[in-house]
ZAMARGU-4260 file (C-alpha; in steps of 0.2 Angstrom, whole numbers, plus 5000, padded with zeros to 4 digits):
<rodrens>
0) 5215/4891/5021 | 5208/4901/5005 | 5221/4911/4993 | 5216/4926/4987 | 5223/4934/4972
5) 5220/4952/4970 | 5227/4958/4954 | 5232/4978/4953 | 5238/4988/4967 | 5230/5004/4967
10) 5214/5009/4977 | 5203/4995/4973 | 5217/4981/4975 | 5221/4990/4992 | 5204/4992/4999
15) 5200/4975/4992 | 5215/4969/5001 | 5214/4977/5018 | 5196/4972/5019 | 5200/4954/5018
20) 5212/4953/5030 | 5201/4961/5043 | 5187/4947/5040 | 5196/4935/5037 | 5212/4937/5048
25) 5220/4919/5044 | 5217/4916/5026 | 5232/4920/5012 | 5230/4935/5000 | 5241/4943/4986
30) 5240/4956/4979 | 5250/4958/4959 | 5254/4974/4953 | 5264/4980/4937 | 5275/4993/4944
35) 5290/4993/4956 | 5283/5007/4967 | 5273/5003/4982 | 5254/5004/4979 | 5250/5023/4976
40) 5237/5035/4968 | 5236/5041/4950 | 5226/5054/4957 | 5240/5061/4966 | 5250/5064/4952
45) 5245/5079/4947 | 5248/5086/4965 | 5266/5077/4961 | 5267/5089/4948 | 5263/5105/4955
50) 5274/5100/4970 | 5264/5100/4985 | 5270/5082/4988 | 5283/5071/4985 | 5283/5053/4979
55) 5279/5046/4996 | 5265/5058/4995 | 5256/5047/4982 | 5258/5030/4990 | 5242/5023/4996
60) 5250/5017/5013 | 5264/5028/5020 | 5273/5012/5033 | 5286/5005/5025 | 5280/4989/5037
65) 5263/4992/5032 | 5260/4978/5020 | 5272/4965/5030 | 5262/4969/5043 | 5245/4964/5036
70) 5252/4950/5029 | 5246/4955/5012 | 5263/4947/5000 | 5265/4960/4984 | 5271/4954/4967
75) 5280/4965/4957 | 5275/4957/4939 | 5260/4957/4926 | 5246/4945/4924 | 5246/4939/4906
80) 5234/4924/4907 | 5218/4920/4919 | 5211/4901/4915 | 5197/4903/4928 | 5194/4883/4922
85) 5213/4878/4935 | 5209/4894/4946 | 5226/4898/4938 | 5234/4916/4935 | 5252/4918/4925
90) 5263/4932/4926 | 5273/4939/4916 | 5289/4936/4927 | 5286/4916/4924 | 5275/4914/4940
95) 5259/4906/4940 | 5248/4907/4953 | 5233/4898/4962 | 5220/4904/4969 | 5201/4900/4977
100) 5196/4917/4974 | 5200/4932/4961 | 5199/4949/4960 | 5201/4958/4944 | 5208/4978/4950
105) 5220/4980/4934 | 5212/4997/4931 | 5213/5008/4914 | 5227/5011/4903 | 5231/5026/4890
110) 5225/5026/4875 | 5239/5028/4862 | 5232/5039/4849 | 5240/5030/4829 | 5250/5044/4827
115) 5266/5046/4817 | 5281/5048/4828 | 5271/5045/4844 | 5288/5033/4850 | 5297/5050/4850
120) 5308/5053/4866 | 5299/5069/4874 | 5282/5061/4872 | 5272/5054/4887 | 5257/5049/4895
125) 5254/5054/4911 | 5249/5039/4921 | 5262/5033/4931 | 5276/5039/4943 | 5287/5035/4928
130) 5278/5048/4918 | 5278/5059/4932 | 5295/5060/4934 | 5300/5064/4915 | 5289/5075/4914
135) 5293/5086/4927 | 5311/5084/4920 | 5304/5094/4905 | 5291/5105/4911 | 5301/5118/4917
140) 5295/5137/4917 | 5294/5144/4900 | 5295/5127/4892 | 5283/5124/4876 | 5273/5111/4879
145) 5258/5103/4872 | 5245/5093/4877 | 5235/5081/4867 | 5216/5080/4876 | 5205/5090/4886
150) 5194/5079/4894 | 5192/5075/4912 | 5210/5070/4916 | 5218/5080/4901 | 5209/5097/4912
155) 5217/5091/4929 | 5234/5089/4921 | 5233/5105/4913 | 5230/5114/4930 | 5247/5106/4934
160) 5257/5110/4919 | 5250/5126/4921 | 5257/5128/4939 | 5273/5123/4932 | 5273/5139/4924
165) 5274/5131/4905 | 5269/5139/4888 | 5255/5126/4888 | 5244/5121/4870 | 5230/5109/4872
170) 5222/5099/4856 | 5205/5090/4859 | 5199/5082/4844 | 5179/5084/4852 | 5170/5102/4847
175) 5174/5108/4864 | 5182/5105/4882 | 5179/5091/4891 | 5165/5083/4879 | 5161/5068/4890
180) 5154/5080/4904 | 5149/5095/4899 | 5138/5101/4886 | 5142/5116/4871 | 5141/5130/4882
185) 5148/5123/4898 | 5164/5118/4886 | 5165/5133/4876 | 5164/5142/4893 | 5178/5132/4901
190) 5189/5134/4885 | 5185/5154/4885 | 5191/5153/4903 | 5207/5145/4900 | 5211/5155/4886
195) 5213/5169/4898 | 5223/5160/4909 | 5235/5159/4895 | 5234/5142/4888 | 5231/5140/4870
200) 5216/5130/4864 | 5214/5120/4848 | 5195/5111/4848 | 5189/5101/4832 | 5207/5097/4831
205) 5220/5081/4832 | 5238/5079/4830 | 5240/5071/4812 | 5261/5070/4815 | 5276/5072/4826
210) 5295/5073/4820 | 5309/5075/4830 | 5319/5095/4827 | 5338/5092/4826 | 5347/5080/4840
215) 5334/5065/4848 | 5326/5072/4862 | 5326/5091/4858 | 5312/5099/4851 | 5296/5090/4840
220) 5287/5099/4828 | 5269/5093/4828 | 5255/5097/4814 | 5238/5100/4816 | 5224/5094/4806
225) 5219/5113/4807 | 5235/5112/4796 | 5243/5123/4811 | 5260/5119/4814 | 5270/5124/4831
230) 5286/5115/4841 | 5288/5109/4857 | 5298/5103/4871 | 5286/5090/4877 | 5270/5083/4870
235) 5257/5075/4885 | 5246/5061/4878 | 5229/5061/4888 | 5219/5055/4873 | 5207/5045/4884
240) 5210/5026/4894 | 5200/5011/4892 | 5200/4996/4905 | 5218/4986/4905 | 5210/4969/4902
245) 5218/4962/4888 | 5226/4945/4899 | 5206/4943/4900 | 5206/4935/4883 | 5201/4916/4881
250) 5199/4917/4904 | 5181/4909/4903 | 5178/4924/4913 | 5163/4938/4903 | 5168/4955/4896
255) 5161/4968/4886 | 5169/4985/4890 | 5176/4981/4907 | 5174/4963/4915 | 5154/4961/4918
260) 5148/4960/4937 | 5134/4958/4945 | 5129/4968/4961 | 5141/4958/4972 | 5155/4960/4960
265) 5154/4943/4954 | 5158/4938/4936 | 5150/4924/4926 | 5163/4912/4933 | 5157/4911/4953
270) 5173/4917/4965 | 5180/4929/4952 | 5176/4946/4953 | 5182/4962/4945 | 5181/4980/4955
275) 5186/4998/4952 | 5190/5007/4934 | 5192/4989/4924 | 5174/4983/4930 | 5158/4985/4921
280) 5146/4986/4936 | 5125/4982/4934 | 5120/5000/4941 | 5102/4999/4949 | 5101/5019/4946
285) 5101/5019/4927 | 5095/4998/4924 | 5111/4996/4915 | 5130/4991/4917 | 5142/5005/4918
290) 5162/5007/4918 | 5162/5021/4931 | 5181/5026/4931 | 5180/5037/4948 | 5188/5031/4964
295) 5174/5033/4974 | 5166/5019/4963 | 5183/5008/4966 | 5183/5010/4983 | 5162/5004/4984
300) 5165/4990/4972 | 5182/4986/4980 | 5174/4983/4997 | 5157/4975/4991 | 5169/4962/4981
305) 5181/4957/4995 | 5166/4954/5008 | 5157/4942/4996 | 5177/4933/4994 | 5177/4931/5012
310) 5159/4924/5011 | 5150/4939/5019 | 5136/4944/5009 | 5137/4965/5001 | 5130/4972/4986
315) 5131/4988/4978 | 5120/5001/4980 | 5123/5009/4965 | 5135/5015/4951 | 5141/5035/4954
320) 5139/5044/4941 | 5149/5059/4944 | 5163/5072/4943 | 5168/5088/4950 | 5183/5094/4940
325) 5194/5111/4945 | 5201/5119/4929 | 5215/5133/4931 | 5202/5139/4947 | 5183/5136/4940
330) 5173/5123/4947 | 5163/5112/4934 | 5151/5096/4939 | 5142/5083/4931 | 5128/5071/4938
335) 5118/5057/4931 | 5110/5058/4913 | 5118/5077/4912 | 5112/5074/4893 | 5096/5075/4896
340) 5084/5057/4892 | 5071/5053/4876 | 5055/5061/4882 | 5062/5073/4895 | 5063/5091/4897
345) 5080/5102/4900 | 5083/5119/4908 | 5099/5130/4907 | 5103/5147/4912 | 5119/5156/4909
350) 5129/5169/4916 | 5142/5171/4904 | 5152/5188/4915 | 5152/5176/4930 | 5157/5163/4921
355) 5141/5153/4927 | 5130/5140/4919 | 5118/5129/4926 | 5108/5115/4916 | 5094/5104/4922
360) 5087/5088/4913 | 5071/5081/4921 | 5061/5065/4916 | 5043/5069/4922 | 5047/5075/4940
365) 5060/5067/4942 | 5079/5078/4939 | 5091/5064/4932 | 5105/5074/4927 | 5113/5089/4928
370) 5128/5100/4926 | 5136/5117/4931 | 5151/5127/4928 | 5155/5140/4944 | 5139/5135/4954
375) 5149/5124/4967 | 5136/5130/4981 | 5122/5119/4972 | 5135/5103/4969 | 5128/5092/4984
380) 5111/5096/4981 | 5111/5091/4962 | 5120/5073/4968 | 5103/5072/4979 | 5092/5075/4968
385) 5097/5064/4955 | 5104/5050/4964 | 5091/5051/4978 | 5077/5051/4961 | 5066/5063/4973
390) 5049/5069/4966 | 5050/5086/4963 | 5031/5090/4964 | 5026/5109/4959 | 5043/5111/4960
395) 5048/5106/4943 | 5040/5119/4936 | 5048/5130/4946 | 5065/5123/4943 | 5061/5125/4924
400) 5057/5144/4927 | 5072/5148/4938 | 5084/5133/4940 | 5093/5143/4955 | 5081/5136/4964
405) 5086/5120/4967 | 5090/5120/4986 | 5075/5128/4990 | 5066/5112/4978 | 5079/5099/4990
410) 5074/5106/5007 | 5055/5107/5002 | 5053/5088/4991 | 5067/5077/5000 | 5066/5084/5019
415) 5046/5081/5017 | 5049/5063/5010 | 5063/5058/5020 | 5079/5056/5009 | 5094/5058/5014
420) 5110/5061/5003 | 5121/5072/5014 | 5117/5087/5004 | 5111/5096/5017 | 5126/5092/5027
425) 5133/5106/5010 | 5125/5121/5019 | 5133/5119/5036 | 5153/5116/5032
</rodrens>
């Protein structure tokens, strides 16, 4: 009977789990995760936040018999040491565990900018249930708080701040909103847009220090680089997270950004095998290995590696290169090579009293990238284009002319060739 160790209990050590279990209904599996909660979703914290769900509302699996059920054991502890040499795993509860076969899910953690007075009491994360719940303890209507970030996850915790009914201040050291995905205007146009709703922006700013005002636990007072200063309540850390694969140190097991996999999810070390925001996945779309840190890519990977553990052979397709992200009400998306490639051409129109824009990068006739602020109709058509690489013919031209085009350019060029993405299935919901 095989034992396999899962290590990380959110939706890539649970998919990862579950799939097991259903093909291979007698062997042993555990699954090791860091906190006391049962196995839930980050992305539901900010939903947490707002209040349209309570803690139970996060967790992955709502019976409380769930896991007992499966027969899937969960350790409460923290791996600290692989040796994929003895097939060995230690904890950090003085536990070492066997296994046959190994599944890195340990995710990302926060980045903790060098900051003086970041150990403050009133600064936090916001990452975990833990986080969530001092947090919400501060954030109370009115409340001066202050954010440090404004990329992808900084703009979803924002929208729940803002819910909250704080003063809310946000600081991204990058020239403009959410840098990693959009491009100058695209950002500036977000930050114009949250500027209206009330939040304050600093761009091409950081935090240089934070002291504590009076009694521990009251106020900070927190200076700018811009040399701004301002107080707050609460200060919200979303600086950026990078995979959590420090125990992978002296393992025997390959890693550069995230644990290197091939395109079953297999490490250098044969039955161990890393999936979800820790893993840096060969991606046949772009030829290269990518950390991907969106759940839809944990879920693909999670399942692909836990087939290949049970000895069924899966590979994955490809590596998503995608976000959708809400932002106080306005819809912004990235696809693919959004930056555009060496060689290739770019289009963008903007519709700045609509709060609009829409840019294309193409490589010959081929769009590999894309992204858009308040176009949501064109979202599933982009992701065709570019993930489905479709030849755009004539239509390029076209696109490059009038980029509003582009589902006119879908139904013509993929229908006639015979992809299919699911964007057409856009038009009928």
């Amino acid at each position: 009977m095989a034992h396999h160790l899962i290590l990380g209990a959110g939706p890539a050590g649970v998919i990862a789990a579950e799939t097991i279990r259903k093909h291979a209904p007698n062997d042993r599996v555990t699954m090791v995760g860091d906190e006391k909660e049962p196995p839930y979703s980050r992305m539901a914290i900010p939903y947490l936040l707002i209040g349209n769900i309570d803690e139970r509302g996060t967790y992955l699996r709502k019976g409380d018999q769930h896991w007992a059920e499966k027969r899937i054991d969960i350790v409460h502890a923290r791996a600290t040491k692989v040796d994929a040499a003895a097939r060995t795993v230690a904890l950090d509860n003085g536990q070492t565990l066997g296994f046959d076969t190994l599944l890195i899910a340990t995710g990302s953690h926060p980045v903790r900018p060098p900051i003086p007075g970041m150990d403050l009491p009133g600064i936090h994360p916001c990452w975990t249930l833990e986080d969530a719940r001092a947090i919400m303890a501060k954030a109370k209507p009115g409340s001066r708080v202050l954010q440090m970030g404004a990329g992808f996850i900084g703009c979803i915790i924002m929208e729940a701040l803002a819910a909250r009914g704080v003063a809310l201040s946000v600081v991204e050291m990058g020239d403009r909103m959410v840098p990693r995905m959009m491009g100058p205007a695209a950002g500036g146009m977000i930050r114009s847009w949250c500027e209206a709703k009330g939040v304050k922006v600093y761009t091409g700013a950081k935090v240089e220090a934070i002291e504590a005002v009076g009694q521990p636990g009251g106020a900070l007072k927190v200076k700018l680089s811009t040399g701004d200063t301002m107080e707050a309540d609460l200060i919200i850390s979303a600086t950026g997270v990078r995979p959590a694969i420090g125990f992978m140190k002296d393992s025997g097991v390959t890693c550069l950004l995230g644990v290197l996999t091939d395109e079953h999810m297999q490490t250098n070390v044969p039955g161990v095998y890393a999936a979800g925001d820790c893993a840096e996945a060969f991606d046949k779309v772009s030829g290269k290995t990518i950390v991907s840190a969106i759940q839809p890519n944990a879920a693909d990977q999670a399942y692909v590696a836990a087939m290949n553990m049970v000895g069924k052979q899966a590979e994955l397709k490809g590596v998503t290169q995608i976000n959708v992200l809400d932002t106080l009400g306005l819809i912004s998306a990235s696809f693919g090579n959004w930056e555009g490639v060496p060689g290739g051409e770019h289009v963008e129109v903007v519709d700045a009293d609509k709060h609009r824009i829409l840019s294309l990068q193409f490589k010959d006739d081929v769009m590999v990238g894309c992204n858009s602020v308040g176009w949501t109709e064109h979202v599933g058509v982009m992701r065709g284009l570019v993930e489905g690489k479709v030849p755009l013919g004539e239509w390029k031209d076209r696109l490059m002319h009038d980029p509003t085009q582009l589902m006119h350019a879908y139904l013509a060029q993929a229908q006639a060739q015979g992809h299919w993405s699911g964007a057409k299935d856009t038009r009928r919901r």
